[in-house]
C-alpha positions in Angstrom: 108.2 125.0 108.2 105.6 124.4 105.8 102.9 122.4 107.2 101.1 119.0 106.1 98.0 121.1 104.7 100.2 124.4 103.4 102.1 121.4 101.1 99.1 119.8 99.9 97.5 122.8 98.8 100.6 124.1 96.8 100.9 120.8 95.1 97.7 120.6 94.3 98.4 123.1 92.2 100.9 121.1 90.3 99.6 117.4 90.0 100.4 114.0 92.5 103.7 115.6 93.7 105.3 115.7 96.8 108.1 118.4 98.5 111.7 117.8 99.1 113.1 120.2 101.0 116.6 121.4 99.5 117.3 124.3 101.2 117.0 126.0 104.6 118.3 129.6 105.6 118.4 129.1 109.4 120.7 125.7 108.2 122.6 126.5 105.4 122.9 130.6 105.7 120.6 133.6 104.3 123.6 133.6 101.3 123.1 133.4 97.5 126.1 130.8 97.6 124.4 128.6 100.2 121.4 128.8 98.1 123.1 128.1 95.3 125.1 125.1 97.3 121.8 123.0 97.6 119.8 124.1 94.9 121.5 124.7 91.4 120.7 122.6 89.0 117.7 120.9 91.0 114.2 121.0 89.5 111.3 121.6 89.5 111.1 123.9 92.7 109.0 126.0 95.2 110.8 128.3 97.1 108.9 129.5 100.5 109.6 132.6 102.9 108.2 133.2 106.3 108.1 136.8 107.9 107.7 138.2 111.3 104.0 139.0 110.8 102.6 135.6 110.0 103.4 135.4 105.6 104.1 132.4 104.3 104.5 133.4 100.3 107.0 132.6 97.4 107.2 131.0 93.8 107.2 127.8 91.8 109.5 127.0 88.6 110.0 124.0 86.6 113.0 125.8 85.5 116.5 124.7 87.3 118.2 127.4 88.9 122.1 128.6 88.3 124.2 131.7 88.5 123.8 133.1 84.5 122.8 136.2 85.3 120.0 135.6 82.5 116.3 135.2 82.6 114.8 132.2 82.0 112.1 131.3 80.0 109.0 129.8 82.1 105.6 129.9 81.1 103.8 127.8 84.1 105.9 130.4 87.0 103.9 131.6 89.6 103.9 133.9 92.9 101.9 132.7 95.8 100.8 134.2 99.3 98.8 131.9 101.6 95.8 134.1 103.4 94.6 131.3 106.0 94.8 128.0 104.5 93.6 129.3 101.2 96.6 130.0 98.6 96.6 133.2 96.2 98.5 132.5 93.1 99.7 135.0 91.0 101.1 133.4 87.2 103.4 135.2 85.5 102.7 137.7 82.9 105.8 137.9 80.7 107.1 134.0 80.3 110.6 134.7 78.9 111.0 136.9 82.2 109.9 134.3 84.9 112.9 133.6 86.8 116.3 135.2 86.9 119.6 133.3 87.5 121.8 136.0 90.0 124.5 134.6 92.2 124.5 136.9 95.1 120.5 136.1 95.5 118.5 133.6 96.5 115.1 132.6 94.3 114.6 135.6 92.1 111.2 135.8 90.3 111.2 138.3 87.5 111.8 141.9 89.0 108.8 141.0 90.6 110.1 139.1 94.1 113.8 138.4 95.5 114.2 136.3 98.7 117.3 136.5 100.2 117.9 139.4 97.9 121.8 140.5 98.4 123.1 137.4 100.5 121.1 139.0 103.4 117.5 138.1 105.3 115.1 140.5 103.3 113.0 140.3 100.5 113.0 142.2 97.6 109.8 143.2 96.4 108.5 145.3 93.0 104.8 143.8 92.5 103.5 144.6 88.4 107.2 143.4 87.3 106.3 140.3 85.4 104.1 139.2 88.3 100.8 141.3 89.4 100.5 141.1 92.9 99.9 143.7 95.7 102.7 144.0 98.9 99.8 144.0 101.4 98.8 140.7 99.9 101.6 139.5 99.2 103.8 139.6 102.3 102.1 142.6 105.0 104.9 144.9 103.7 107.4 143.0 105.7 110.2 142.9 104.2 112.3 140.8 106.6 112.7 137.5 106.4 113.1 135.0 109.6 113.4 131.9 107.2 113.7 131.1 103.9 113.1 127.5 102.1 113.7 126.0 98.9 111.7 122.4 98.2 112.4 120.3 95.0 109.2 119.2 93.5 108.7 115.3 93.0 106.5 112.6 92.3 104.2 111.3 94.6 103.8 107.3 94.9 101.4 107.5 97.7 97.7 106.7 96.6 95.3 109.1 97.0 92.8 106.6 99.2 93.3 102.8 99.3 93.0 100.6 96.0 90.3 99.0 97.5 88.1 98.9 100.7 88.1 95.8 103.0 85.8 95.7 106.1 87.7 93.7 108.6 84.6 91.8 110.7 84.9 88.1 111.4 81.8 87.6 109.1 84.3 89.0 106.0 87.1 86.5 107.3 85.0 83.6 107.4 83.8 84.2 103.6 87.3 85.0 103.1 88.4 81.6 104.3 85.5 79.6 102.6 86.1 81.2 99.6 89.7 79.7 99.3 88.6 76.5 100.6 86.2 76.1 97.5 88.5 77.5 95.2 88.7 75.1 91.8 91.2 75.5 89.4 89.8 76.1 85.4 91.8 73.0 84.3 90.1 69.8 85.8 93.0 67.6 85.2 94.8 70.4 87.9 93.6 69.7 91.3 95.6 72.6 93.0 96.8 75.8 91.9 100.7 76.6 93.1 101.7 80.0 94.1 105.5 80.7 93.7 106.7 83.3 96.2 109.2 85.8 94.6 111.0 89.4 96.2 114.0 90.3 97.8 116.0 88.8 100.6 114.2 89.7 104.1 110.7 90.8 101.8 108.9 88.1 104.3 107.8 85.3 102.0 108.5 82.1 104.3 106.6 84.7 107.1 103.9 85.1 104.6 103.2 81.1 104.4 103.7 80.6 108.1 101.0 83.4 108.4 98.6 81.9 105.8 99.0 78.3 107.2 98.7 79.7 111.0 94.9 80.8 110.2 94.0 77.8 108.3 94.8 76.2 111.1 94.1 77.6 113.9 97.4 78.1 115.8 100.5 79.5 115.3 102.9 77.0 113.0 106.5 78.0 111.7 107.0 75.2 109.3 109.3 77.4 106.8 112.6 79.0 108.5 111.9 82.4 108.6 113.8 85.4 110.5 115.9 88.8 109.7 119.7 88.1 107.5 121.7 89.9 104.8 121.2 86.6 103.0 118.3 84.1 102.2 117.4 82.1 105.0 115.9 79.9 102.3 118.2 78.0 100.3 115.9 74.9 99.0 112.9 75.4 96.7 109.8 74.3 99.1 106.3 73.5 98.0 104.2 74.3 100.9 100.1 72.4 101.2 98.3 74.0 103.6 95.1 72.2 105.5 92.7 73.4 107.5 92.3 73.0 110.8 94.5 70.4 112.8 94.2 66.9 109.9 92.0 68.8 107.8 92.1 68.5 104.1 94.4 70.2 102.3 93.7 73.0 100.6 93.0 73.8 96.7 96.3 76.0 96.8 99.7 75.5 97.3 102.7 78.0 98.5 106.2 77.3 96.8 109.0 79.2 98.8 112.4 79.6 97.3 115.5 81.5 97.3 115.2 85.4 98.2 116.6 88.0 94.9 120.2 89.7 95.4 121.7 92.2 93.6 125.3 90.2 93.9 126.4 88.3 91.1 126.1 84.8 92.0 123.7 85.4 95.1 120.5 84.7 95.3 118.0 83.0 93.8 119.5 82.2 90.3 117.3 82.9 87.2 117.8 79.6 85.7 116.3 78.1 88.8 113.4 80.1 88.3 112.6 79.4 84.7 112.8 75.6 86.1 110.5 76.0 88.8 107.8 78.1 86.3 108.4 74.8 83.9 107.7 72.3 87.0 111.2 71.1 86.8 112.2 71.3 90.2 111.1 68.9 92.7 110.8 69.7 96.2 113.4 70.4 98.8 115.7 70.9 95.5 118.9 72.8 96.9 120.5 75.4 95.1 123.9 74.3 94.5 125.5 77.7 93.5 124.2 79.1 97.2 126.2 76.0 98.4 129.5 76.9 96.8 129.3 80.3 97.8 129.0 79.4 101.4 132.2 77.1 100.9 134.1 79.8 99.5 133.2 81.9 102.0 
């Protein structure tokens, strides 16, 4: 129930995280034990309930939960209300007393703030307890609960913005384009630079040539076999030179297409192949024998 902006503004709290969402009263039951279910041993977490009059307010702990009946020692635990889109965060004052581990409860901050206290839909609440926070604040003195999540904190690989800016404008394309053509490799005995493509079965590298040669030129080509299969479409090591425009010169690059990787033994583009083709061993339309057996035993 939290929304886009509610989960960016709690884990901005916390670093480049993102929310997991673990556990969900209205799914799994207002119970300690289906808390416990989904969320023991799962960290670090913010746990998040939602009342009849509008509060959206819980906790955060790097600390994973279980059913010890102890406290647990957290120094970076805090209580949060969100008034509008801004969040009030209340830390906690007594560390060793941040979160306690009791089975017939769901998250249970301190003394301070229960949800799903006693395996039913209400919140316990006891604001100064570890945690300084006022009722009004925190949750309108409504104690009832209509939902109650738990969300497992975890890194975030999403950039921020893009790594870099492109304008997309025919005038950027055409120095784009130009600026390949006149490309020069450092070595002057080496009149064109090869590109090896390299990934995973279905990871599009014959599509990326046939892309590349289709705008050089002009039209759409599909010189390398290309399509959607559990194994490489590929099985010879191509090298690829691409002109521009229909007879045009051929350009300073090349595009060497091989084998996709596979995680089976004996599938895939074989790493002895590939140390060949980095050395300049392989010549072109070289097929890889082992992919050949394979198919025969098959």
């Amino acid at each position: 129930m939290l929304t886009k902006s509610q989960q960016r503004t709690i884990c901005s709290q916390l670093g480049r995280f993102k929310l997991q969402l673990l556990y969900k009263a209205s799914i799994h039951g207002f119970t300690g034990a289906a808390f416990h279910q989904q969320c023991d041993n799962r960290s670090p977490t913010v746990s998040v309930g939602y009342n009849n009059s509008g509060y959206v307010f819980g906790g955060y702990t790097k600390q994973p939960f279980s059913q010890s009946g102890q406290y647990v020692n957290d120094d970076q635990a805090f209580l949060f209300t969100f008034s509008g889109e801004k969040l009030l965060k209340y830390p906690v004052t007594s560390s060793g007393h941040a979160v306690k581990m009791i089975a017939n409860a769901g998250p249970y901050f301190g003394e301070a703030l229960v949800l799903v206290n006693g395996s039913q839909a209400v919140v316990y609440s006891n604001p100064g307890n570890y945690y300084n926070f006022t009722a009004a604040e925190m949750h309108g003195n409504d104690l009832n609960l209509t939902e109650c999540e738990v969300y497992q904190v975890e890194g975030n690989t999403e950039l921020e913005k893009p790594w870099r800016s492109i304008i997309w404008e025919s005038e950027k394309r055409k120095e784009l384009i130009e600026s390949i053509k006149s490309y020069k490799p450092t070595v002057s005995s080496v009149t064109q630079a090869r590109v090896l493509l390299i990934g995973p079965v279905g990871a599009g590298k014959s599509s990326f040539f046939n892309s590349v040669n289709s705008v050089f030129r002009g039209h759409v080509t599909s010189q390398a076999i290309s399509g959607s299969s559990t194994t490489s479409l590929t099985t010879q090591f191509r090298s690829y030179s691409v002109k521009a425009g229909r007879g045009g010169k051929p350009l300073p690059i090349i595009l060497c297409d091989t084998m996709g990787l596979e995680e089976s033994k004996g599938a895939g583009l074989d790493i002895d192949d590939l140390s060949s083709i980095l050395k300049g061993h392989l010549p072109d339309c070289y097929q890889v024998l082992h992919y050949i057996s394979m198919t025969l035993n098959v």
